[in-house]
C-alpha positions in Angstrom: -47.6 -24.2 -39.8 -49.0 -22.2 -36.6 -52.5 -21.7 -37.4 -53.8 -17.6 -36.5 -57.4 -16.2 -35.5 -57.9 -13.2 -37.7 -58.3 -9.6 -36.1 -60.8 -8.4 -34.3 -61.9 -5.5 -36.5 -65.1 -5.2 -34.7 -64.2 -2.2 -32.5 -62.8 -0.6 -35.5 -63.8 2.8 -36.2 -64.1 4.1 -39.4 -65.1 7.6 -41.5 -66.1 9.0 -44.5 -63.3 9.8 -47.3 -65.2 12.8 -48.1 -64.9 14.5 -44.4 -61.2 13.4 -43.9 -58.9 16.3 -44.6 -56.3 15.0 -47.5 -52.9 16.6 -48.6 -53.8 15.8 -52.2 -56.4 17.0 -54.3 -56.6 16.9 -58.2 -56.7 20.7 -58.0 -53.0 20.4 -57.1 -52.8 17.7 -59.9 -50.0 18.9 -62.4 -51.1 20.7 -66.0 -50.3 19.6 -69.3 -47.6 21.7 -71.0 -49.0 23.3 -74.2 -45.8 23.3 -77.2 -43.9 26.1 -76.8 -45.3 26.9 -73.6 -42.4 29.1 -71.4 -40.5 28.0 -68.7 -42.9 30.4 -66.5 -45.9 28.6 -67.9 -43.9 25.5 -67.3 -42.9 25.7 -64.0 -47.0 27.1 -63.3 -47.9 23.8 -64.4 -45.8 22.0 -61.8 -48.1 20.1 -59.1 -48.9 22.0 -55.7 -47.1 19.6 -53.4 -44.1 18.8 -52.5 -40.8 19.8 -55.2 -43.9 21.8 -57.1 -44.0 24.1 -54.8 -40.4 24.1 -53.7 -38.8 24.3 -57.1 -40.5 27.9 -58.3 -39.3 29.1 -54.9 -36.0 28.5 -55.0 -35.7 29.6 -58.3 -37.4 32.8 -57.4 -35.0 33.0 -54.4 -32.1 32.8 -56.4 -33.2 35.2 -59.1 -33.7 37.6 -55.5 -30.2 36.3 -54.5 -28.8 37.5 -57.9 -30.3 40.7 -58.3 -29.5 41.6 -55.3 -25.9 41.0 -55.7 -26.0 38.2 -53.0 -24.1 35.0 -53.1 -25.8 31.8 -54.3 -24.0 28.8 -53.2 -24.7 25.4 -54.2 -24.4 22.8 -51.7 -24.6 19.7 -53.3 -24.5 15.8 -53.8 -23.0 13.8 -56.1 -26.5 13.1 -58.2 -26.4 16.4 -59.6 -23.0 15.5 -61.4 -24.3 11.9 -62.0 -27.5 13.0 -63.7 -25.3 15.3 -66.6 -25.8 18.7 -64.7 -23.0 20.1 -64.8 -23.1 22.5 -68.4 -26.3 23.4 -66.4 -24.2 24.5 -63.4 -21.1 25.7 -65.4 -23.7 28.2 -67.1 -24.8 29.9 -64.2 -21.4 30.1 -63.1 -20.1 31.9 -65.9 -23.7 34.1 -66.0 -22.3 34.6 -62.1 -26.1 33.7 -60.7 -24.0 30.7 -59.2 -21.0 32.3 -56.2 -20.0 29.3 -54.8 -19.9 25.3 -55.0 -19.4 22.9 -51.9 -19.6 19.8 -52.5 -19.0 16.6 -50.7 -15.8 13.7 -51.3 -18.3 11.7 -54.3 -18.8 14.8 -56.0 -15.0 15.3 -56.0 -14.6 11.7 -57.7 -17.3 11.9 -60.3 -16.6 15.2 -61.3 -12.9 14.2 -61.9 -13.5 11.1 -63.6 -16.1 12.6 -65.9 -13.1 15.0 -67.0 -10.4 12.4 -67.7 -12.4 9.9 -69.3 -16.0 11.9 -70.3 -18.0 8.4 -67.7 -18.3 7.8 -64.1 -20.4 6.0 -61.7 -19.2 2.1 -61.6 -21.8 -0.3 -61.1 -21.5 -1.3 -57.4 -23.3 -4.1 -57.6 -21.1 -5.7 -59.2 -18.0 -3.9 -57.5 -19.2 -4.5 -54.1 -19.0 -7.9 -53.3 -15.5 -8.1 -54.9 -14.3 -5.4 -52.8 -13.5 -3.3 -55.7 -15.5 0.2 -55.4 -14.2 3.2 -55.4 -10.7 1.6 -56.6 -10.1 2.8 -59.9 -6.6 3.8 -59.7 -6.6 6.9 -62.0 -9.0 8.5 -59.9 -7.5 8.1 -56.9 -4.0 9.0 -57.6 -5.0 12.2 -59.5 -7.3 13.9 -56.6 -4.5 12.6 -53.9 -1.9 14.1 -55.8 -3.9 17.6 -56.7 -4.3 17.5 -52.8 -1.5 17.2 -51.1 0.6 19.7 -54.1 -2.4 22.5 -53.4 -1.9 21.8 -49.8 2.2 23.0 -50.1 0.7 25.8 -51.3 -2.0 26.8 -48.6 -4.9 26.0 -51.2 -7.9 24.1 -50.2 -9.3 20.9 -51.8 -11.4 22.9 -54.4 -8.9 25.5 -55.8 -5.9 22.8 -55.6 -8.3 20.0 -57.8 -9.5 23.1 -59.9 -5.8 23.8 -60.9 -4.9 20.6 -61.2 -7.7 19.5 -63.8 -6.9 22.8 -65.7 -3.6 21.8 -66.1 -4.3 18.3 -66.4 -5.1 18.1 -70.7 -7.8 15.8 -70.0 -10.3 15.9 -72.5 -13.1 16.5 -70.3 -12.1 19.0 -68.0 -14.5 21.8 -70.0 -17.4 20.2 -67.6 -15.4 20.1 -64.1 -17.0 22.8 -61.7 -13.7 23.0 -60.0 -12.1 23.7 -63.4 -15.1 26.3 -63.9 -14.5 27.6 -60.8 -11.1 28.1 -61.0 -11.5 30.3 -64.2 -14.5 32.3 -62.5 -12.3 33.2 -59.9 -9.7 34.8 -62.0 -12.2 37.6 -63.3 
């Protein structure tokens, strides 16, 4: 094995911690939550930094949205629908704090597999390699089919899935936002 010199530190120039500015400081540290403590006092607790300081925004921005009778629309990943949000979402749809949904083609397959079999999200590493993700055959053949029968009838990709899950009997389809969307829009 090669054999290296070790660095040359000796022009190195160093300072002291306690005159470096620093983004962090335990006075942005997040607080304890008491029991029974609000969702105000809880979201006061959140750390300074980073989603601390975004999350009470946006909320506050939506609650501004809402009052104001502005949209709110959620733009979103698939995660959201992963992670069990979607009563969450269906919520504030049906309070109408939530307008409007776009979401993007993995949202479209995990929210329709969560309503016809109540699971989602394969593991891909072990689907991967054999060349099998994304290749459950339900799934496919149910949004492709919702598609191209909403299309006939000059409806987009949301409203014709919507529909189609509503119709569909699956047992699930109470937690499909284009299901929920589809009954909010016929208030």
């Amino acid at each position: 094995m090669k054999s290296y010199r070790p660095i040359d530190l000796t022009a190195l120039k160093t300072y002291s911690l306690h005159d470096r500015p620093s983004k962090v400081s335990v006075h942005d540290f997040a607080g304890i939550p008491t029991a029974g403590a609000s969702v105000k006092e809880l979201l006061a607790m959140l750390p300074k930094q980073l989603l601390g300081n975004d999350f009470p925004l946006l909320i506050k921005r939506v609650i501004d949205s809402h009052m104001n009778d502005r949209p709110v629309i959620v733009g979103m990943g698939a995660h959201v629908i992963k992670v069990g949000l979607n009563p969450v979402l269906i919520t504030l749809m049906e309070k109408k704090i939530i307008t409007g949904l776009a979401f993007n083609g993995a949202c479209i397959v995990h929210d329709t597999e969560t309503a016809m079999a109540g699971m989602t999200s394969e593991d891909v590493d072990v689907v991967l390699g054999a060349g099998e993700f994304g290749a459950a055959q339900e799934t496919g053949e149910f949004i492709n089919k919702a598609i191209i029968d909403g299309a006939k009838q000059d409806k987009g990709i949301g409203e014709s899935l919507g529909d189609a899950l509503l119709t569909s009997g699956f047992k699930y389809t109470d937690l499909s936002l284009p299901a929920a969307a589809r009954i909010m829009a016929s208030y």
